[in-house]
N, C-alpha and C positions, 0 to 999 in steps of 0.2 A: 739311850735312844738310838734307834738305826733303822734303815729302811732298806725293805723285803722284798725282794721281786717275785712274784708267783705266777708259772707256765701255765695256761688257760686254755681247754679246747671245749667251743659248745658243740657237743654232738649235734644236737634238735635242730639248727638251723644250718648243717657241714659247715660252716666257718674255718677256717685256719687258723692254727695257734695261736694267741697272741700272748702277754702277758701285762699282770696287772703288777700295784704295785701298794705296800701300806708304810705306816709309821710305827714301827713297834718298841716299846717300852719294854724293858726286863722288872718286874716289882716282888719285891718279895714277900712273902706271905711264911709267917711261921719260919720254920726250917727249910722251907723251898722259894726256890727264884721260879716265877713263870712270864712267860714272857706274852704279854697282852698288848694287841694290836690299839693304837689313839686315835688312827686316823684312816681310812681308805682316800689311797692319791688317786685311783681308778689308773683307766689304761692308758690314759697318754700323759703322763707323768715324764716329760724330757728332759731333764735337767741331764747332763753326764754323769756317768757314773762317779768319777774322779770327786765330783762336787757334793757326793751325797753325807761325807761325813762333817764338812760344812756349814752345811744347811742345818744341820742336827744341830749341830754345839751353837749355832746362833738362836735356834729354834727354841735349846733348854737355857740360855742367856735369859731370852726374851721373859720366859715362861716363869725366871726366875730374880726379874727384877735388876739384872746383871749388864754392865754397859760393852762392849765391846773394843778393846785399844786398840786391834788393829784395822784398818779398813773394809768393807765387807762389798762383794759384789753384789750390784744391784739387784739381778736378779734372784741371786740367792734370796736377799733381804726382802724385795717384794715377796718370795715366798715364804720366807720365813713369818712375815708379816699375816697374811693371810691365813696358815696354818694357825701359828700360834691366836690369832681372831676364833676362828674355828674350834680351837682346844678350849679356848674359856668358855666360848658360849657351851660346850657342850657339859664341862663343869657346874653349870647353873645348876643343870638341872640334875646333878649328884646330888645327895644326901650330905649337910652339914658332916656330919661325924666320918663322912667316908671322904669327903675331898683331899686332895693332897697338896693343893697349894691353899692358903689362908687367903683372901683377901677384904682391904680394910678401906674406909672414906680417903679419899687423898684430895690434896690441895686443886680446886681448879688453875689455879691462876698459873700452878705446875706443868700444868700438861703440854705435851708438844703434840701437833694435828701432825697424826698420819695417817695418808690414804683419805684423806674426808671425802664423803660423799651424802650427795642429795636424799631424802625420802618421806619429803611433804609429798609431790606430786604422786608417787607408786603409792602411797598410801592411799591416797584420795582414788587413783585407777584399780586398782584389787577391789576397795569395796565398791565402787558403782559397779563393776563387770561382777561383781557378787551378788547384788540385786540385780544383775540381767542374767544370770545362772547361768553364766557364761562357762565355768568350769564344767560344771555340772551337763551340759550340751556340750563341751568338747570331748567329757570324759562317754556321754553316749554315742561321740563319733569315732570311736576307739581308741584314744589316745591315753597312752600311762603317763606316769607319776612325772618321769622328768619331761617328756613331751608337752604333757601341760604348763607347767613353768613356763619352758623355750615359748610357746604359744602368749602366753599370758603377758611374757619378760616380751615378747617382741613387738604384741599390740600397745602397750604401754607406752615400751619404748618410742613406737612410732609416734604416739598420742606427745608423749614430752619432749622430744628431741628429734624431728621429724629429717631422716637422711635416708641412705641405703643400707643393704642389712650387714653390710661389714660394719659400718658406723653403728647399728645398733647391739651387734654383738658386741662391740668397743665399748661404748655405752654402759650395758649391761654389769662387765664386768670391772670398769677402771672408774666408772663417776658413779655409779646409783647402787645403792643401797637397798633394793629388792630383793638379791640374792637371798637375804636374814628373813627378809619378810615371808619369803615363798619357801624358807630352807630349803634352797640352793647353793649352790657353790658354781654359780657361771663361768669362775674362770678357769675352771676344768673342768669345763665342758667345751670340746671342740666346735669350728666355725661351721663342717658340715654339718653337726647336727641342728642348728638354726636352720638351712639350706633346708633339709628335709623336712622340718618343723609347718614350715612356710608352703612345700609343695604338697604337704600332706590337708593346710588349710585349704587348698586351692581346690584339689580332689576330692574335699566335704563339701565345698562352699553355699550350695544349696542349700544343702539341710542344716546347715547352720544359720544362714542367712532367715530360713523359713523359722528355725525355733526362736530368734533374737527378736524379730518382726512379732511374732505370735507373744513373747514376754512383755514387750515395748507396748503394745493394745493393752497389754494386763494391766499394766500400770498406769498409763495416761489416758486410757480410752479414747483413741483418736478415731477420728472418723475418716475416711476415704473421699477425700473434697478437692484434692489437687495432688495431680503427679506431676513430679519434673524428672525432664529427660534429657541427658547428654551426653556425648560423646567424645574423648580425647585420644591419643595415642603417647608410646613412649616407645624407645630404641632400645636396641640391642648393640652390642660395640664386638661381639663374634659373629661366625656365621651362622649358629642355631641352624648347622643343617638339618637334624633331629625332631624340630619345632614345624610343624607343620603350619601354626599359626604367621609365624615370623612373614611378612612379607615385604618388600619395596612399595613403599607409598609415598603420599604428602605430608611430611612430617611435618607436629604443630611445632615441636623443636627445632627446625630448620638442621633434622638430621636424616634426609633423606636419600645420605648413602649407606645408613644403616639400617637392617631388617628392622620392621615397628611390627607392635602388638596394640591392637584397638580397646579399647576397654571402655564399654557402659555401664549408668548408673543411672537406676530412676530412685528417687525419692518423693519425701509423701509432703503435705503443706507444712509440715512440723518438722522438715530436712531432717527426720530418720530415713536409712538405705532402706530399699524393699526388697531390692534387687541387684543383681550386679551380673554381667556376663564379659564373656570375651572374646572377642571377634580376630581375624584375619588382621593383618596390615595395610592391607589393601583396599575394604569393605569400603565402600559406599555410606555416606554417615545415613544420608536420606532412606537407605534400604534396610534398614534391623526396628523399624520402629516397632510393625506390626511383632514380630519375633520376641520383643522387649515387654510389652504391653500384654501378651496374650498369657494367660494364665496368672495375672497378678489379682484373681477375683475384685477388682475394683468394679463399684456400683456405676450404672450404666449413668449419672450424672455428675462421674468424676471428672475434673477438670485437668485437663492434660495440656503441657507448659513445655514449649519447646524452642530452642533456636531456628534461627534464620534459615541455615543448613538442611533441616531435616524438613523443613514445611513446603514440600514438594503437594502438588497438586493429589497426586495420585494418597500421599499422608491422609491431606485434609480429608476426602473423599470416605478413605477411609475410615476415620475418627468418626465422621458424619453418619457412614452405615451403619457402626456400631454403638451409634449414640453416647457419646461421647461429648464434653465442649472441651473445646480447645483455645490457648491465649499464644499469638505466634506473630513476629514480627514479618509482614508481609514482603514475598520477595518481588514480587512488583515493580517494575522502574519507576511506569507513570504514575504520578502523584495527581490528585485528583481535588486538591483543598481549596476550600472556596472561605471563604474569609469573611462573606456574608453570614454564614449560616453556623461561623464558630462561635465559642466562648472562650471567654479567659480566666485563667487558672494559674497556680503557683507549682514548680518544683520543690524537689527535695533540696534543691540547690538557691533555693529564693530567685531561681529565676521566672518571667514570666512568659508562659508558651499561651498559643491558640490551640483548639482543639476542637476537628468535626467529629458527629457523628451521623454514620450514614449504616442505613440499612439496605441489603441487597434483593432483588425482586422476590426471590423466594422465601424473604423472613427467618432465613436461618442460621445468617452472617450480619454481625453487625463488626463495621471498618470505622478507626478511629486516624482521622488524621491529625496529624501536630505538624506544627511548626513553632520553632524558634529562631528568634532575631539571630542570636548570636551562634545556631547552626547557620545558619543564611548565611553569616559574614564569614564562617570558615569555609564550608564548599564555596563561596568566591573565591575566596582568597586562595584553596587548590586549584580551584579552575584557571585563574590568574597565572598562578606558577608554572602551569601543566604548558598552560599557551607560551608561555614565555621561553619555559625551558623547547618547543617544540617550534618558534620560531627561531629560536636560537642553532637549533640542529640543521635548521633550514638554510641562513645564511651559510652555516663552513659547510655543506653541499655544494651552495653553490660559487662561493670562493675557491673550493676545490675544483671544479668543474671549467672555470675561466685559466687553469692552469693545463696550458696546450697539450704536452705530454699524456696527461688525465684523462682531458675530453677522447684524445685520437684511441687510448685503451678503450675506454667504455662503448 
């Protein structure tokens, strides 16, 4: 067993050479030795040269039941490990009378875990995204064979182990057990091709988002009765001069010396996405509503669910023209509750609030006021603080001030 390095040039796309790399076996047949490839390592196959005869003799150890006396570099052994995974499962599916290695039931209580990994939850994610014909919509948004895996391996991932995509490429390859599932081999698969994987979702996202929404009706039959709508942002830690998006803003991460990208999302009363878009860094939360909402054919008695932030006057006005109803916490100072004309009511919290209702002269707003005890006794209790802290500023002003030097500067 030894490994092949092969010089590669794709005409079709000018490319520069590279080379690939296999495992090949010499076997003999009859009077002749022919020498049959076991494994494609693909192109970025790194190990050193020096190391490749190694990896082999640990790889036919493995393969052959055989313990190693003397110490083995890790990395080798990870891939030896891997490899020889790879060679058995591919042996499955040989023909009994053609196999070359036998094997037989062995003791559990024998076995040593290596490499363990997870794949309850990948299991359970492949088939729900298979009843949302999820593959099958990636694969009409042009994407091939391993493309889709990268795609599939990375929404998963996000779904089970939710980080960045260096952690999910890690993921992928070192803890979960998807690889077998989706036949892949992730950990020869480089980090850019997730990068790309990922900007090629971004560059579909519509048409995907539209055929997943259009599958989701198929199955649940929802109806169009409530949209919610919001908007967050996240940073960048380079300067994205290239990103046109990228801008200086109010970060919700209190990282607003880094470039931020704005990102909306409405959803439907049944929290499936409808939509998604992505804004500036700088955007205006209150100014994307109409841009968000326009073309989501919802029926003119949908109800539209928005934060504090975006229920600018000029919103409501428009929700109103378009017939639209909308549920929005009022940005309003004055409070206007009369305690006459409330009722009382329980929380989700077992606590008990008062509640008006008031209708406004044109009959086409109705305002709910609350109150709660125990909101009362916290805005005291800031307000309390606020004055306290703010007499207290006052005094070493003016203790400052009685100090003769101080007063003659100012």
């Amino acid at each position: 067993m030894f490994i092949r390095q092969t010089k590669t040039r794709n005409d079709k796309n000018g490319k520069e050479a590279y080379y690939t790399y296999r495992l090949v076996a010499s076997k003999r047949t009859g009077n002749q030795v022919r020498q049959q490839t076991m494994l494609n390592l693909g192109s970025h196959f790194l190990l050193p040269k020096e190391k490749w005869p190694l990896l082999c003799t640990r790889l036919e150890q493995l393969l052959s039941g055989q313990t190693s006396l003397l110490p083995v570099d890790t990395a080798i052994e990870m891939l030896a490990q891997r490899y020889a995974a790879l060679l058995i499962t591919k042996q499955q599916d040989v023909p009994e009378d053609k196999k070359d290695t036998l094997y037989q039931p062995v003791d559990v209580e024998s076995l040593e875990m290596v490499h363990p990994r997870s794949v309850g939850v990948e299991h359970v994610g492949i088939t729900a995204l298979s009843w949302l014909g999820l593959p099958e919509i990636l694969q009409s948004a042009g994407m091939n064979g391993v493309q889709l895996a990268l795609a599939m391996g990375s929404i998963i991932g996000r779904m089970a182990s939710p980080t960045s995509e260096l952690g999910t490429w890690n993921w992928l390859k070192d803890n979960s057990a998807i690889g077998e599932l989706l036949d892949v081999d992730f950990a020869g698969i480089p980090l850019m091709r997730l990068y790309r994987v990922s900007d090629m979702l971004i560059r579909r996202r519509e048409a995907i988002e539209k055929a997943l929404y259009t599958r989701i009706n198929e199955l649940f039959t929802l109806e169009d009765t409530v949209t919610l709508y919001d908007l967050t942002n996240t940073y960048f830690e380079g300067k994205l001069a290239g990103n046109n998006k990228a801008k200086r803003g109010n970060s919700k991460e209190k990282r607003s010396d880094c470039p931020l990208v704005t990102l909306g999302l409405v959803l439907d009363g049944s929290g499936f996405i409808r939509r998604s878009r992505m804004f500036e860094g700088n955007v205006s939360e209150a100014g994307n509503l109409e841009k968000m909402l326009q073309g989501l054919a919802a029926s003119p008695s949908a109800m539209v669910i928005m934060v504090r932030g975006i229920a600018t006057e000029e919103n409501i006005a428009w929700l109103i023209e378009h017939q639209y109803r909308y549920l929005v916490v009022s940005r309003q100072r004055h409070r206007q509750f009369d305690e006459r004309y409330a009722v009382e009511t329980t929380n989700a919290s077992r606590e008990k609030i008062k509640i008006q209702r008031v209708i406004n002269n044109e009959g086409n707003e109705v305002r709910l006021y609350c109150h709660s005890q125990r909101r009362q006794e916290k805005e005291a209790a800031i307000a309390e603080l606020l004055a306290k802290r703010f007499e207290a500023g006052l005094a070493k002003l003016s203790a400052s001030l009685k100090k003769p030097q101080k007063r003659d500067k100012l």
